[in-house]
C-alpha positions, -999 to 999 in steps of 0.1 A, spaced: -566 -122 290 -602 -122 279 -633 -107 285 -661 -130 286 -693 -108 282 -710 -118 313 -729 -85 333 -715 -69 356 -727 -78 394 -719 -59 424 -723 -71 461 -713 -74 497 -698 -102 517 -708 -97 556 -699 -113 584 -731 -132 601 -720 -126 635 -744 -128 662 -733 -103 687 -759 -85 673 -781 -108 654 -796 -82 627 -769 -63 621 -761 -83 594 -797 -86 582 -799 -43 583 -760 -41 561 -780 -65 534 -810 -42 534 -787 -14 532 -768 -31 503 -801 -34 486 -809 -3 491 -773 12 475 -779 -10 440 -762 -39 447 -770 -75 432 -758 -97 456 -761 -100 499 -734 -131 505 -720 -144 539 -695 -171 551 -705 -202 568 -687 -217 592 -713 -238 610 -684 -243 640 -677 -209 644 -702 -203 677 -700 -164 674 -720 -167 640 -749 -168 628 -766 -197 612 -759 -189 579 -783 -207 560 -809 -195 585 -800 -159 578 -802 -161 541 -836 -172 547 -844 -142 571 -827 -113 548 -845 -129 517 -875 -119 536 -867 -91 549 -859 -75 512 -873 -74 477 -846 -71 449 -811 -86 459 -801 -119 452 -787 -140 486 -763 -163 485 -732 -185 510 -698 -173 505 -691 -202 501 -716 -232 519 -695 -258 534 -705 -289 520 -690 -314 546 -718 -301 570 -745 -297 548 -757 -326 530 -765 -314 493 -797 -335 490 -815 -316 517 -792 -285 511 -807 -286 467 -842 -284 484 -835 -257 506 -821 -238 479 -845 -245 455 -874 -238 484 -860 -204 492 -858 -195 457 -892 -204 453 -906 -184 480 -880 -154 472 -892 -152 436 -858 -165 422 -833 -145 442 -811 -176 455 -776 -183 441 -753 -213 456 -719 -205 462 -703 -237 473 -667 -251 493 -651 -283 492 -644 -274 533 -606 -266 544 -610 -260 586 -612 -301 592 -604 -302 626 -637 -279 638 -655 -298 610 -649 -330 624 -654 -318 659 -691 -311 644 -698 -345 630 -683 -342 593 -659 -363 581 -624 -354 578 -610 -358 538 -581 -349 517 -574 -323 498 -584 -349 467 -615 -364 491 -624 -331 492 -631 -322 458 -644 -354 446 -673 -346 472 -677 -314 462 -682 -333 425 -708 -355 440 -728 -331 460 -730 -309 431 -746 -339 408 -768 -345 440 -776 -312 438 -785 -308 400 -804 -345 402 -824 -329 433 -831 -297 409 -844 -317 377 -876 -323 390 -889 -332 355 -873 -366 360 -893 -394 360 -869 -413 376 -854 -416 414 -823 -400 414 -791 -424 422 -755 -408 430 -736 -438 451 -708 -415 456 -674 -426 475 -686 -394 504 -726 -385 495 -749 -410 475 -781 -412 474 -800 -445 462 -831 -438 447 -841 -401 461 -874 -383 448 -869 -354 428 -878 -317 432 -892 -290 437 -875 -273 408 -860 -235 421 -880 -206 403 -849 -196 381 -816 -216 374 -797 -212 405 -758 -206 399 -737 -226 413 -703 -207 422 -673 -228 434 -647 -209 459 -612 -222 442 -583 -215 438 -560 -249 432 -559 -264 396 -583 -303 412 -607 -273 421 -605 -253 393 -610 -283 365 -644 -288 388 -652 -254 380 -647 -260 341 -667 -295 344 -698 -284 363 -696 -254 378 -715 -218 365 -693 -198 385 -658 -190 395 -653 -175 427 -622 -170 445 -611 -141 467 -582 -117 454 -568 -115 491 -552 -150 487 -536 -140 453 -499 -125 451 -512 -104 418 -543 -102 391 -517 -125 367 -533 -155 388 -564 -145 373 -553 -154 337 -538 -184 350 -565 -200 370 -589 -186 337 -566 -210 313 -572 -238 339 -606 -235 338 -616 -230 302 -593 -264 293 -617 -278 316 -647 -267 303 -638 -267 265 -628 -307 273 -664 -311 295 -682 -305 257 -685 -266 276 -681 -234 265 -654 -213 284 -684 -184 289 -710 -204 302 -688 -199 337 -687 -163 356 -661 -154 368 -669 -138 404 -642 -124 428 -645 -111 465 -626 -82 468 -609 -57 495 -600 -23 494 -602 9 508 -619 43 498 -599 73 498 -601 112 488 -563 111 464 -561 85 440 -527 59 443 -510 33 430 -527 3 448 -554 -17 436 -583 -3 451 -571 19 478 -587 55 463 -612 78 449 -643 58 434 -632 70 406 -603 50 407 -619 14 422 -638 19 388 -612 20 363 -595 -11 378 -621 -28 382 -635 -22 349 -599 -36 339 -603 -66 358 -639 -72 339 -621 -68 304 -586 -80 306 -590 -102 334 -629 -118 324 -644 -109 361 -677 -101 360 -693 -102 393 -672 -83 421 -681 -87 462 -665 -64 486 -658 -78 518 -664 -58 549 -695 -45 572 -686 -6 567 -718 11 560 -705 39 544 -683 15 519 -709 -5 511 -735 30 501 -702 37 481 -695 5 462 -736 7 453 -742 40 443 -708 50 428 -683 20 420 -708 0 406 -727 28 378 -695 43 370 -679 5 363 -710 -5 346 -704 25 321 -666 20 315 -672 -15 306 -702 -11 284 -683 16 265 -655 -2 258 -675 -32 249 -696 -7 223 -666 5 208 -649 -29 203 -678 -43 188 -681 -11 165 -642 -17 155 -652 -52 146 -679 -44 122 
């Protein structure tokens, strides 16, 4: 169990549908409004009910002024990282730094390949997730005097002009959960960022943590230059209980407070399109959780002097 210093960030994880096209756009302004750090939605670029994802972010970082926009995670199969590094790095520009790059190897092949992508292993998978992310950074290091070359078994590119450069360093957050996925985390990765609804309990947290750190410490890394992020469920309730965030805010604070120092998380999402959850996660979870931790954090580092 560790804690690995990283501020706390709080924010929401919305579903682009397009029944009502700014719906989603109006729950990100609303999340911005309520405190939070971070507006992030799923792509599925097959899924015909949903919004272009990559288009919305565009739209919501224009439509707000503070929070940070991000995929939850991209889908890499069916968006080539060259041209996705200068989209990224063009939105962060003209949203004054407020683009972060959450990134997935794919896992739905068969609409994927009905789409045009190509259809890879589990191992395919997350060697071209390690290829679009050099891609990525070579796009990105627009200082370069040299054309950037990647000849990659799935994305290569052979002598590609550089830039533009995003406005801040971009963080690239890797969904994982597998140990091939999690040692790509630790080699070249920023940020961790699974969802606790796949795990059985918060023990596959210290696991997956060991995994990665081995990684990184091997890489010539430091285990804390990677957050650890987390999308999380729950439920708000008047009477505290037993179960991991089904209560009081009062309650979602202290465990999650617990997650940030026993556990390293530092950046938690909640998933769902309530407005009322979303006001409460902002204005409530995410003070009273910033407070715990900083306390606790003051007082260790008093007890160490």
């Amino acid at each position: 169990m560790s804690d690995y210093g990283h501020d706390l960030l709080f924010g929401t994880f919305l579903t682009p549908t397009n029944q009502v096209p700014h719906r989603a756009v109006q729950l990100a302004q609303l999340a911005e409004q309520a405190g939070l750090d971070l507006a992030t939605f799923q792509d599925h670029p097959y899924q015909a009910s949903f919004l272009d994802t990559w288009t919305l972010l565009s739209y919501v970082a224009a439509q707000t002024e503070r929070i940070h926009v991000s995929g939850n995670v991209i889908n890499l199969p069916l968006r080539g990282p060259a041209v996705l590094a200068r989209a990224a790095a063009s939105l962060d520009l003209l949203s004054g730094g407020r683009v972060e790059l959450g990134l997935g190897a794919g896992g739905f092949w068969d609409p994927i390949v009905a789409m045009g992508g190509e259809r890879l292993t589990p191992g395919e998978s997350v060697t071209a997730l390690e290829e679009g992310i050099d891609i990525i950074r070579g796009v990105w290091d627009a200082t370069n005097p040299n054309r950037l070359v990647v000849e990659g078994n799935h994305h290569r590119v052979v002598g590609a002009k550089r830039g533009p450069a995003p406005a801040h360093n971009i963080g690239i957050w890797i969904g994982a959960l597998k140990p091939r996925m999690l040692r790509l985390v630790g080699r070249k990765a920023d940020g961790w960022l699974p969802s606790l609804g796949y795990m059985r309990s918060l023990d596959e947290l210290t696991d997956s943590n060991a995994v990665i750190d081995e990684a990184a410490v091997k890489a010539g890394r430091h285990p804390n230059d990677i957050r650890r992020l987390i999308n999380i469920n729950g439920q708000f309730a008047d009477q505290g209980s037993g179960k991991l965030l089904v209560g009081p805010p009062s309650q979602w604070a202290e465990q999650l407070a617990a997650m940030a120092l026993q556990y390293g998380m530092s950046g938690f999402i909640l998933a769902g399109d309530d407005p009322r959850a979303i006001a409460q996660f902002g204005q409530e979870v995410a003070p009273m959780t910033r407070d715990l931790v900083a306390a606790e954090r003051s007082s260790s580092n008093t007890c160490g002097l």
